[in-house]
C-alpha positions as CSV (number, residue, x, y, z in Angstrom):
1,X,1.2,-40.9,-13.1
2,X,3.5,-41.5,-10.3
3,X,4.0,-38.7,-7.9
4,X,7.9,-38.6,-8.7
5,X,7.1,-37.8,-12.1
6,X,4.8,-35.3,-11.2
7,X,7.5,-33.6,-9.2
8,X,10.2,-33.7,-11.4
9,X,7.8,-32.4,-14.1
10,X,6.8,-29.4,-11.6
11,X,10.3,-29.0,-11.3
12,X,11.1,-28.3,-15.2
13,X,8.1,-26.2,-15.6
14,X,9.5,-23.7,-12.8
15,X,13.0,-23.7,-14.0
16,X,11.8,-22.8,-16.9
17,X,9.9,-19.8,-15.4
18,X,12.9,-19.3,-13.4
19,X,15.0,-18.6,-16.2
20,X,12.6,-16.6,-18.2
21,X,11.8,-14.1,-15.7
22,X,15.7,-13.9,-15.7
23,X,16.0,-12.5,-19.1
24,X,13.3,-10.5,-18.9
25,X,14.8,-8.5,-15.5
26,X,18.3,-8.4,-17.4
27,X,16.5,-6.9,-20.5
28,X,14.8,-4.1,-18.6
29,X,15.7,-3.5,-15.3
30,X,12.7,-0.7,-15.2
31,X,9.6,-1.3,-13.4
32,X,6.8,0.9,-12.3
33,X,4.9,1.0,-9.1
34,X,1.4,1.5,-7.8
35,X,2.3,5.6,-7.0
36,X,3.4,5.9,-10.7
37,X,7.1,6.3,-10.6
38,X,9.1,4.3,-12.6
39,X,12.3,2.4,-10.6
40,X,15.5,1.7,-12.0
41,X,17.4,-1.1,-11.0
42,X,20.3,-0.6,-12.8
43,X,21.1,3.0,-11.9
44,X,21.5,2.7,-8.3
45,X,24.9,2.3,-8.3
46,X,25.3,5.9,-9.2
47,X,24.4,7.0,-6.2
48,X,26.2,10.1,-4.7
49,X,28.9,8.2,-1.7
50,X,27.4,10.7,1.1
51,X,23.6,9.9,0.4
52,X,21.6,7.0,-0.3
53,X,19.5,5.9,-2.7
54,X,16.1,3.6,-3.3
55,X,15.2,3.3,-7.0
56,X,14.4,6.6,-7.7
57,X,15.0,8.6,-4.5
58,X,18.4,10.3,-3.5
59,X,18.3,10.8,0.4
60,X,21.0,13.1,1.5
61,X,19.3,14.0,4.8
62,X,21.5,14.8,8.2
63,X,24.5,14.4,7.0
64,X,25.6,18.1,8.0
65,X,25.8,19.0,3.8
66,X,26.3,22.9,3.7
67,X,25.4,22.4,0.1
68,X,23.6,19.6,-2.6
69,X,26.2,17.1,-3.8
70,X,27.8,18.0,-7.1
71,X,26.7,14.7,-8.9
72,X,22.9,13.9,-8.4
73,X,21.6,10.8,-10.9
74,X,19.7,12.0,-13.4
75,X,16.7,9.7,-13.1
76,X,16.3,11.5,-9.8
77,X,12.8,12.2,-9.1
78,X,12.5,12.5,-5.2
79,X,15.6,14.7,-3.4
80,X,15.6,14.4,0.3
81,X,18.1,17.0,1.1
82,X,16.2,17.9,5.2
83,X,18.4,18.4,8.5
84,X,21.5,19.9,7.0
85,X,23.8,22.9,7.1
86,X,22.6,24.3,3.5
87,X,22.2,28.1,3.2
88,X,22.1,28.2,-0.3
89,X,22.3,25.6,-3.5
90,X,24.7,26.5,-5.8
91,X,23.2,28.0,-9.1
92,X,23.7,25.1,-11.1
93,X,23.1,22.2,-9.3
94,X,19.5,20.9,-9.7
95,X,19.8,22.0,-13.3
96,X,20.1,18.5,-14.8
97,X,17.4,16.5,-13.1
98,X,14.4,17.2,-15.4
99,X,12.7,14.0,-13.9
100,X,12.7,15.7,-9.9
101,X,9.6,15.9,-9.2
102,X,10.3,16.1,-5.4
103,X,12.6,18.2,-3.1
104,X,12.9,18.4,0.7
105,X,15.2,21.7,1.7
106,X,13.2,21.7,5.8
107,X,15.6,22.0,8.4
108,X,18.3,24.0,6.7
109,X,19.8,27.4,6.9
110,X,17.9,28.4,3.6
111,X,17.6,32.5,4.2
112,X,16.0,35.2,2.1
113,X,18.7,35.1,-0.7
114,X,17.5,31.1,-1.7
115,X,16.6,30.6,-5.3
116,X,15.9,27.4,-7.3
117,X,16.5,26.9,-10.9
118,X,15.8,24.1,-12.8
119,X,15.3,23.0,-16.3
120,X,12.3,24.1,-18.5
121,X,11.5,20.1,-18.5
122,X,11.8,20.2,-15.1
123,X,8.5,19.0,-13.5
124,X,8.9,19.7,-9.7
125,X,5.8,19.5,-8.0
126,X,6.3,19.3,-4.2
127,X,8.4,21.7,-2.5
128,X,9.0,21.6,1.5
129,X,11.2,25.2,2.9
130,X,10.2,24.3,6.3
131,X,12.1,25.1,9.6
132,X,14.7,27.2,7.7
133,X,15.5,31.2,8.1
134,X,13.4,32.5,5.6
135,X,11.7,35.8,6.6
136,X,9.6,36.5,3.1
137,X,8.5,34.0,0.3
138,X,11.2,33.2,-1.9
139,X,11.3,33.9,-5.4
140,X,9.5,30.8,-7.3
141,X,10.2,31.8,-11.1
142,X,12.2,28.5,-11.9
143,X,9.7,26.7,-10.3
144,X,6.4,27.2,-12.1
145,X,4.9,23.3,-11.9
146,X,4.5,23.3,-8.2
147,X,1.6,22.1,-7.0
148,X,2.5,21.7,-3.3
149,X,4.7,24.5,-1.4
150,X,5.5,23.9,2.6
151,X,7.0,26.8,3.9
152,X,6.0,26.2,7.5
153,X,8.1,27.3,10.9
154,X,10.1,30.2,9.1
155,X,10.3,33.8,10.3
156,X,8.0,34.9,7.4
157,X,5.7,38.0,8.5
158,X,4.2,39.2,5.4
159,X,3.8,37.2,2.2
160,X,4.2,39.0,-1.2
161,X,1.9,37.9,-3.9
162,X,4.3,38.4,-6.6
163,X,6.2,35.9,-5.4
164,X,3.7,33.5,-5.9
165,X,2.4,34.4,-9.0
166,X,4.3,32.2,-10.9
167,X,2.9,29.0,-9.1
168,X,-0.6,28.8,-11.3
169,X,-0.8,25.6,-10.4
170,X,-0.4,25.6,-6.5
171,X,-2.9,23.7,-4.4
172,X,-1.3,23.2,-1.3
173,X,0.4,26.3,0.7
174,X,1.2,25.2,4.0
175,X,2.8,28.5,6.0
176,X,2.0,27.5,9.3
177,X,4.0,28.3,12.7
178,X,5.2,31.5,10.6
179,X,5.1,35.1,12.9
């Protein structure tokens, strides 16, 4: 067989792969990676304006926010909300995002009033309070599914075990550079 055959036969054969691999991306637009979360291609364009987004993580981080923004995506599962102006999160606002499974609130102005709720589906599992104004452990009733809690470089001087109690299923407890 003559090698211009061969190539235009090559070059059919990967045309046709070509196009078949460009259905199957327009038919699901999902895919999941090697740390388990599943990316959606589709939704990205639903990104708040202020933040930005990578598949299934909203970063709103220094941009001087004094609180979340109103319209998080749903599919949401990593919120990178560090380095702002936030004191508090308005009551409502995290409600929705039953797939967050991680939330960054270090380097705020998060103070002993802070509270999270979220959704009973909610599964929220990583929680960093670090470098805020907190001077006791906040209140972690909504947030029962932690496994991971960061509350380093606060003012925190005594820690209440009710407030933990909630957490059965905290491993990780990092209060470090507290007084």
């Amino acid at each position: 067989m003559s090698s211009t055959r061969q190539v235009s036969r090559l070059a059919r054969r990967y045309k046709w792969m070509t196009v078949a691999l460009s259905v199957l991306l327009a038919a699901s637009p999902n895919f999941t990676k090697a740390d388990g979360i599943t990316y959606d291609i589709a939704k990205d364009n639903q990104c708040p304006v202020e933040c930005s987004c990578l598949g299934n993580v909203v970063d709103c981080s220094s941009l001087q926010l004094i609180g979340a923004p109103s319209e998080l995506p749903p599919w949401t599962e990593i919120l990178e909300l560090r380095e702002n102006n936030i004191a508090s999160l308005e009551p409502n606002v995290l409600l929705h995002l039953t797939k967050l499974k991680e939330l960054d609130l270090s380097a705020n102005k998060l103070g002993d009033n802070f509270t999270i709720i979220l959704s009973e589906d909610a599964h929220l599992q990583g929680l960093k309070i670090n470098k805020n104004q907190l001077t006791e452990v906040p209140d972690m009733f909504f947030v029962k599914n932690i496994t991971h809690l960061a509350l380093a470089h606060n003012s925190i001087t005594d820690i209440n075990g009710t407030a933990l109690l909630a957490l059965q299923r905290l491993q990780n407890l990092d209060i470090s550079g507290n007084k």
